[in-house]
Kinemage of the C-alpha trace (Angstrom):
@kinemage 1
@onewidth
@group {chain A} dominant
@subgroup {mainchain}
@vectorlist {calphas} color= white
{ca unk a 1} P 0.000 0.000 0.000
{ca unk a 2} L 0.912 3.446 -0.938
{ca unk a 3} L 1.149 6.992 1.072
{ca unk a 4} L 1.044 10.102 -1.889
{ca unk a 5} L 2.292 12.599 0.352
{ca unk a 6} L 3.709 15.710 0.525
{ca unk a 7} L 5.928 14.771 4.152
{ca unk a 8} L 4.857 10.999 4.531
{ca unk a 9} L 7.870 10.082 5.959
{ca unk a 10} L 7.634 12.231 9.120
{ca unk a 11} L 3.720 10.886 9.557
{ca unk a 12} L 2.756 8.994 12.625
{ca unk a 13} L 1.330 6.277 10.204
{ca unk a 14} L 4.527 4.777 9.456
{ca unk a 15} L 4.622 3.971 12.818
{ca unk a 16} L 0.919 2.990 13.126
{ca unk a 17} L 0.558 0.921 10.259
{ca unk a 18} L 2.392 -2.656 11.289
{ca unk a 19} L 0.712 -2.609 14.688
{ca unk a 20} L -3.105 -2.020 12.714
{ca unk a 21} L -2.178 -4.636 9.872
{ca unk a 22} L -0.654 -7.006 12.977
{ca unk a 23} L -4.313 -6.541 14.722
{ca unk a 24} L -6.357 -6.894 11.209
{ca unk a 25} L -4.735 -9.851 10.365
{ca unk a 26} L -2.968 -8.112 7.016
{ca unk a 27} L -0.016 -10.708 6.310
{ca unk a 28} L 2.755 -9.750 4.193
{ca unk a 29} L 1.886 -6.147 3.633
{ca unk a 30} L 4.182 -2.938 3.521
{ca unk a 31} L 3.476 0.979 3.702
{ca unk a 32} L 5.251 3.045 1.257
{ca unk a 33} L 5.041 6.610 0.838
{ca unk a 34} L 5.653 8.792 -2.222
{ca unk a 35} L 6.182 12.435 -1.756
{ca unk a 36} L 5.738 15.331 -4.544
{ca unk a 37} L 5.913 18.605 -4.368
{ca unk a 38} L 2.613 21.018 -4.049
{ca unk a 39} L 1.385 20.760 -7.500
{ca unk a 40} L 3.530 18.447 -9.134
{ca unk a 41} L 3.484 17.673 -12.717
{ca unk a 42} L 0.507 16.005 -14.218
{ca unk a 43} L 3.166 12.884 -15.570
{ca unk a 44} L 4.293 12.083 -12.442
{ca unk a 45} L 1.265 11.382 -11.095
{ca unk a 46} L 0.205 9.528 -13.667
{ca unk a 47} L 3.522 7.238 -13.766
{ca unk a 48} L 2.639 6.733 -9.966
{ca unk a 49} L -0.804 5.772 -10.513
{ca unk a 50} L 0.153 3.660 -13.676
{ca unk a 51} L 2.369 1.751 -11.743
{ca unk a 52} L -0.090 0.893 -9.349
{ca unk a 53} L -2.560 -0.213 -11.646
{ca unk a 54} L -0.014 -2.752 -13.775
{ca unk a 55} L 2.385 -4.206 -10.469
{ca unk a 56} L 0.188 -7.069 -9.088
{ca unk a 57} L 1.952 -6.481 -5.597
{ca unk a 58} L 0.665 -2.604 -5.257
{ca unk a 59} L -3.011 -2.813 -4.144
{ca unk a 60} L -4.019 0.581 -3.602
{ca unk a 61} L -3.078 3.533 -1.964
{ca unk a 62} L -4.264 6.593 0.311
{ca unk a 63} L -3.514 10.023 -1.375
{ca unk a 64} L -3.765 13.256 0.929
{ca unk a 65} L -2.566 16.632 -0.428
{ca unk a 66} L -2.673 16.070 -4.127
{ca unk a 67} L -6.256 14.700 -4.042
{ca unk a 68} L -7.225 17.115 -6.755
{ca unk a 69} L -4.410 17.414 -8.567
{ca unk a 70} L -4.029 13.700 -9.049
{ca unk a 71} L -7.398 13.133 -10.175
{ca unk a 72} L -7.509 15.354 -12.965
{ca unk a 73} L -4.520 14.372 -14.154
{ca unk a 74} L -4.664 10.425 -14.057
{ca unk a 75} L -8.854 10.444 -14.083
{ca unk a 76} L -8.748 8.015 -17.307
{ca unk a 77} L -6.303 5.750 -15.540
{ca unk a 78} L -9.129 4.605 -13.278
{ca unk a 79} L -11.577 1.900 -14.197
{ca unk a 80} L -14.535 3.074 -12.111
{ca unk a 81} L -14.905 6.226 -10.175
{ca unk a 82} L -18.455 6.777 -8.304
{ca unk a 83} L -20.739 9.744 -9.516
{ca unk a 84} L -19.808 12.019 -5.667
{ca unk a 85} L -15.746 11.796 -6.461
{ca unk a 86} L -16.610 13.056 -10.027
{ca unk a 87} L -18.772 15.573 -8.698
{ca unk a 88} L -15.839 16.593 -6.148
{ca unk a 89} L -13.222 15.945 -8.546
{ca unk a 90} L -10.847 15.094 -6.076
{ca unk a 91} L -9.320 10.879 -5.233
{ca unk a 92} L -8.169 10.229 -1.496
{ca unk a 93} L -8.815 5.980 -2.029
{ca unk a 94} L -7.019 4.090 -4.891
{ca unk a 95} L -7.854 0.489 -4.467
{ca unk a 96} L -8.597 -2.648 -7.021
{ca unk a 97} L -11.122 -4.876 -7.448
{ca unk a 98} L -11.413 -7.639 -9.959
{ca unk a 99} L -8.645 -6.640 -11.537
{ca unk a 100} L -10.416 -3.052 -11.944
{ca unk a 101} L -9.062 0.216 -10.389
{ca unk a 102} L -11.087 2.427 -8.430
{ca unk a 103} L -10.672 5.815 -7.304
{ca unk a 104} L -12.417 7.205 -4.356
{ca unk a 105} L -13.133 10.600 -2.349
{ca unk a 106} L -13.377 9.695 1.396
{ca unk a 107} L -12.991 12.993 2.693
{ca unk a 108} L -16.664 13.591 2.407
{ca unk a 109} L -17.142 10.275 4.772
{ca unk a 110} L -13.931 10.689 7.269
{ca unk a 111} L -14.842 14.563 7.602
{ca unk a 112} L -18.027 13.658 9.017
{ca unk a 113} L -16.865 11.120 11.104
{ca unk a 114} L -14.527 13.064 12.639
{ca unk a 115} L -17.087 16.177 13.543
{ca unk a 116} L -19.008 13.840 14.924
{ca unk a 117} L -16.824 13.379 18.032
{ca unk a 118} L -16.315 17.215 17.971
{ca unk a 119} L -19.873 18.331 17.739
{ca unk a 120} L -23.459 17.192 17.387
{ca unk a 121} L -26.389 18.151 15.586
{ca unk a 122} L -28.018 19.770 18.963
{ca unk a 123} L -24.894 22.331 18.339
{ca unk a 124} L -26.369 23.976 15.240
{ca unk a 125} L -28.692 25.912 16.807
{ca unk a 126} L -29.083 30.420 17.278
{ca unk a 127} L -27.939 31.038 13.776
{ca unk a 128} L -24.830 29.342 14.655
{ca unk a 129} L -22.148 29.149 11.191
{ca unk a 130} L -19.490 27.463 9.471
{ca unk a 131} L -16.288 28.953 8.609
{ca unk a 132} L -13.805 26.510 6.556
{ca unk a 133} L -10.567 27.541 5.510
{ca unk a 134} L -9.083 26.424 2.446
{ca unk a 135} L -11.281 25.253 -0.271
{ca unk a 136} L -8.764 21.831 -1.689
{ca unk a 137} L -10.450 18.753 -1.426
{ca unk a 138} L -10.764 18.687 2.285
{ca unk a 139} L -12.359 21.559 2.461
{ca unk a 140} L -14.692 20.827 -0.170
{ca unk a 141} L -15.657 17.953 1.199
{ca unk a 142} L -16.531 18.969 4.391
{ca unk a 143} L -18.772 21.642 2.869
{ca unk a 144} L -20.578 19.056 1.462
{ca unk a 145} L -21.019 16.956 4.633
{ca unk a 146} L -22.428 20.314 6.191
{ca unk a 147} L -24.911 21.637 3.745
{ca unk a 148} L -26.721 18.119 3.056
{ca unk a 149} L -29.953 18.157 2.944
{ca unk a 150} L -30.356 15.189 4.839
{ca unk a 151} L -28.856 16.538 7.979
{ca unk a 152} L -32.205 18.733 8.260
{ca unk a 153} L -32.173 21.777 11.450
{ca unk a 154} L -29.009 20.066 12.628
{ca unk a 155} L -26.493 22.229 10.339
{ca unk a 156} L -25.029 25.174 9.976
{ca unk a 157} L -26.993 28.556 9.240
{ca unk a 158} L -24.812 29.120 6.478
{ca unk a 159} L -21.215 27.768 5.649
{ca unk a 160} L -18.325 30.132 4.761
{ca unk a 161} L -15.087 29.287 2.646
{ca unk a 162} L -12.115 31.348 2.419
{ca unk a 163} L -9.465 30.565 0.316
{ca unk a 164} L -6.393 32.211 -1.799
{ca unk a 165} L -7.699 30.622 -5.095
{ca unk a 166} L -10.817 32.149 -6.960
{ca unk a 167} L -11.075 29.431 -9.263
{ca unk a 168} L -11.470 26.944 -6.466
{ca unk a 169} L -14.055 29.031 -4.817
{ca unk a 170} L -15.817 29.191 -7.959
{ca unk a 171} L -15.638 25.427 -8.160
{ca unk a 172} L -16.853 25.195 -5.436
{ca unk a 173} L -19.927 27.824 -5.976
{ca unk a 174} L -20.897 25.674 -8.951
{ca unk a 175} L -20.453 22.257 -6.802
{ca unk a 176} L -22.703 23.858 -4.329
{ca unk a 177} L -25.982 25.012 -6.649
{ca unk a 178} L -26.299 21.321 -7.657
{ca unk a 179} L -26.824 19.905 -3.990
{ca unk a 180} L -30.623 20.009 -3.572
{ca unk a 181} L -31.895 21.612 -0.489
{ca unk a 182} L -28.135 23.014 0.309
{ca unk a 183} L -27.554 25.760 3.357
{ca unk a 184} L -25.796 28.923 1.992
{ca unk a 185} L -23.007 29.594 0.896
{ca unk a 186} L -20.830 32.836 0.959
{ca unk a 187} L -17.244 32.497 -0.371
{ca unk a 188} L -14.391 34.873 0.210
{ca unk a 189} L -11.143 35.252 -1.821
{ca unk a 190} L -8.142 36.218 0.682
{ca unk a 191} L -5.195 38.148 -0.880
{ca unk a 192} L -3.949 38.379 2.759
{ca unk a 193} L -4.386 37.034 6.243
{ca unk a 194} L -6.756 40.073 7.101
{ca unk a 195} L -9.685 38.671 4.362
{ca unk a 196} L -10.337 35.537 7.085
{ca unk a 197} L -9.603 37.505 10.154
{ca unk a 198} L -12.541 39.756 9.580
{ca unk a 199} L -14.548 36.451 8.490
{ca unk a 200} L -13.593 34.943 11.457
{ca unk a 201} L -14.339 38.439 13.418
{ca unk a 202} L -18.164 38.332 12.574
{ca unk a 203} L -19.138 34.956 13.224
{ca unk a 204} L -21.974 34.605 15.846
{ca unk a 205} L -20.953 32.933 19.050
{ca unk a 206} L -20.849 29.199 19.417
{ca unk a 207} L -19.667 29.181 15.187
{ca unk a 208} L -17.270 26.151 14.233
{ca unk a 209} L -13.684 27.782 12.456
{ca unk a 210} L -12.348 24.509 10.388
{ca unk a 211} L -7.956 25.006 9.392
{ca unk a 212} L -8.326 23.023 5.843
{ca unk a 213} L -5.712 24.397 4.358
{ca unk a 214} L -2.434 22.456 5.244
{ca unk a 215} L -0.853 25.650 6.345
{ca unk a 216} L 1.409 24.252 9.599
{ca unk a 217} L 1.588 20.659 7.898
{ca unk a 218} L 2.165 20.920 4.412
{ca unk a 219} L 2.821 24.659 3.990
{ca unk a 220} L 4.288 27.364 7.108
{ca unk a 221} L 2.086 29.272 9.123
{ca unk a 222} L -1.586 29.863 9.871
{ca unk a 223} L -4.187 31.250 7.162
{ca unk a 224} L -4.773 33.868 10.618
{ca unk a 225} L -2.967 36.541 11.620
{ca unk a 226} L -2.234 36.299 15.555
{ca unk a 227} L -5.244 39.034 15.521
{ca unk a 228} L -7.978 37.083 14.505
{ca unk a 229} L -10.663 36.946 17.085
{ca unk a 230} L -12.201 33.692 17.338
{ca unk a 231} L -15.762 33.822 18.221
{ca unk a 232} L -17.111 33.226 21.729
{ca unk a 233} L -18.126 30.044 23.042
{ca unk a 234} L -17.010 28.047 19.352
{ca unk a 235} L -15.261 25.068 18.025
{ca unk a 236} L -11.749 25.393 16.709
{ca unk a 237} L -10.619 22.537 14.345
{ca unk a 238} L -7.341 22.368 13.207
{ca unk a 239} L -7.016 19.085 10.178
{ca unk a 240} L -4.078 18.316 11.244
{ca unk a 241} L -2.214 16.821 14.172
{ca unk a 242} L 1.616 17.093 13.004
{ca unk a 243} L 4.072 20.087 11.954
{ca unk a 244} L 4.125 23.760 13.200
{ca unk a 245} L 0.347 23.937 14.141
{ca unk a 246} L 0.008 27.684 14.403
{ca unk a 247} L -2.957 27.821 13.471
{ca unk a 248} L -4.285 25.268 16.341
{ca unk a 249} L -1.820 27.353 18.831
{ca unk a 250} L -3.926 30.384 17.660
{ca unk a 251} L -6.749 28.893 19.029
{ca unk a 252} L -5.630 27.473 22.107
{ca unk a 253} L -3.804 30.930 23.628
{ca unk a 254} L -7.536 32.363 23.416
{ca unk a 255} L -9.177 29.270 24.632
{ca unk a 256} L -9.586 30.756 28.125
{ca unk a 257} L -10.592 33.999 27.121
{ca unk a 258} L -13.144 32.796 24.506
{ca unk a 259} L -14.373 29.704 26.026
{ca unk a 260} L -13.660 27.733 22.951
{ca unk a 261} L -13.177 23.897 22.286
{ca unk a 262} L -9.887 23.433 20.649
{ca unk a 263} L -9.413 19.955 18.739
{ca unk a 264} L -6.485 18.964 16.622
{ca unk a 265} L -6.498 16.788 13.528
{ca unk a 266} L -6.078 13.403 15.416
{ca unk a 267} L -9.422 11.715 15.033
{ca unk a 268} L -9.866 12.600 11.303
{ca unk a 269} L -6.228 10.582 10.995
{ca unk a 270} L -7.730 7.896 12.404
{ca unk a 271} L -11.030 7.988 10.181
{ca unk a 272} L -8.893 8.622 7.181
{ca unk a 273} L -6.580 5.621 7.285
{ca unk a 274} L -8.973 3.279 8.489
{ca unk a 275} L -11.519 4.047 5.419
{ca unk a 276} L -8.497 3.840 3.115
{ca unk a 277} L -7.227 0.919 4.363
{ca unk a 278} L -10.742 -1.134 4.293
{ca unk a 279} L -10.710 0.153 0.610
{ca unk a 280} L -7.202 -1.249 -0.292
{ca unk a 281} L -7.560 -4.651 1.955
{ca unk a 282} L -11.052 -4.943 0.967
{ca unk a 283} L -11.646 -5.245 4.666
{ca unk a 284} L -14.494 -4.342 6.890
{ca unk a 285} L -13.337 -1.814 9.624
{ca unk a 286} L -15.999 -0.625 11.295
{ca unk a 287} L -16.488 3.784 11.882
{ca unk a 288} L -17.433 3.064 15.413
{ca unk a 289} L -17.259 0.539 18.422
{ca unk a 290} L -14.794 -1.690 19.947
{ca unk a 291} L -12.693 -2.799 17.489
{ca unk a 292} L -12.063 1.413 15.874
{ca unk a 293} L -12.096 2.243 20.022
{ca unk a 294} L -9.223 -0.607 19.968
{ca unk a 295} L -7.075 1.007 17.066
{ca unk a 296} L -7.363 4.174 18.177
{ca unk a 297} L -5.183 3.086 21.482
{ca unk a 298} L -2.846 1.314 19.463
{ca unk a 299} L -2.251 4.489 17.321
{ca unk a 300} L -2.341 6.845 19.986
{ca unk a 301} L 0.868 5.187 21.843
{ca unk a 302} L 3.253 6.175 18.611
{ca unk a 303} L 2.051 9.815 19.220
């Protein structure tokens, strides 16, 4: 199994993966990860992903980073790709089956997952919003989750996006008008740090601020400028749970002050693997319960 990375090798899964393929009962398997640069060349992911599909030894891999950028670039490499990851246009899941391979966004799934044990549905309540940072695949995804229909009263008033990138935020505008019964939407383009601070400045209290950029991991810095005001009484989610986190250290030197809940990026690791992983073993791993309760100690004694 594969790792498309940007930094895979300083990852806690390398650590994590033996023990969970030990406890699975995954014989004879081996992690490797590939790093590229931000943006890489369309060929080489392709001649990644081409290799995959051909060497019988390479079942699948998990792609974080370049989930966009891969997928428009190797999209007629895969054999069958389900009507949502077209719709995102983004792959986090490359696995086979019968001799077929398959490209899949989980971000949508693990996202949710992962709020769950942040949040619940009671939360969304007194015109309470969504702001999400960075509008890549993650970000995107998690939009998604928030404005379904499905979820009825227990969502956001409205979901913000900030991001650098116009044509992702336009993307994402046009993703957005095709979900039926979606909350709204209100995008922002920041040129500099100030565009989200002033987002983040008029949120109403008890409002949910989302880090989905990479900035701290994959990137330097925060997409906040140390005089961003987070609002009163809210969640504070930082995506990830390695680098320079400034972003979640932001959060946590007002957590006093503000009365926030501060999370790091932790339990969406766990969510992410453990989908990819059932994908590429073509195992069942259950989202809940004793067994994910079970490899979530295992993992969290490599932290």
């Amino acid at each position: 199994m594969y790792f498309i990375g940007v930094t895979t090798r300083q990852s806690s899964i390398n650590a994590v993966f033996p023990l969970w393929a030990a406890r699975l009962g995954l014989s004879d398997c081996e992690l490797r990860g590939l790093d590229f640069p931000l943006h890489d060349e369309p060929d080489r992911y392709r001649a990644a992903v081409n290799f995959i599909k051909c060497d019988p030894h390479s079942l699948g891999a998990l792609v974080t980073t370049h989930k966009i950028d891969l997928y428009h670039a190797c999209r007629d490499l895969f054999d069958a790709i389900d009507p949502l990851t077209a719709s995102l246009g983004e792959v986090g899941s490359i696995f086979k089956r019968n001799g077929r391979l398959h490209g899949r966004a989980v971000d949508p799934w693990t996202s949710g997952y992962a709020l769950e044990a942040i949040l619940t549905g009671e939360h969304w309540r007194d015109g309470r919003e969504a702001l999400i940072l960075g509008a890549g695949g993650a970000g995107t995804a998690l939009t998604w989750h928030l404005a379904k229909s499905e979820h009825g009263p227990h969502r956001p008033s409205r979901v913000q996006v900030v991001d650098r990138a116009a044509d992702r935020l336009n993307h994402l505008r046009q993703l957005h008008a095709t979900w039926p019964g979606a909350i709204p939407l209100e995008c922002h383009v920041a040129h500099d740090r100030s565009v989200a601070d002033a987002v983040v400045s008029r949120l109403p209290p008890g409002s949910l601020v989302v880090n989905a950029t990479g900035m701290g991991k994959d990137t330097p810095g925060s997409p906040l400028s140390d005089s961003a005001v987070f609002p009163e009484n809210g969640r504070v989610w930082e995506f990830n749970y390695r680098g320079n986190l400034v972003f979640l250290e932001q959060a946590r030197s007002q957590r006093e002050a503000r009365r926030l809940h501060v999370v790091d990026g932790w339990e969406y690791f766990l969510h992410g693997w453990t989908r990819v992983m059932a994908d590429v073993f073509d195992r069942e791993i259950p989202k809940s319960g004793p067994l994910f309760e079970e490899l979530g100690r295992i993992a969290a004694r490599t932290r």
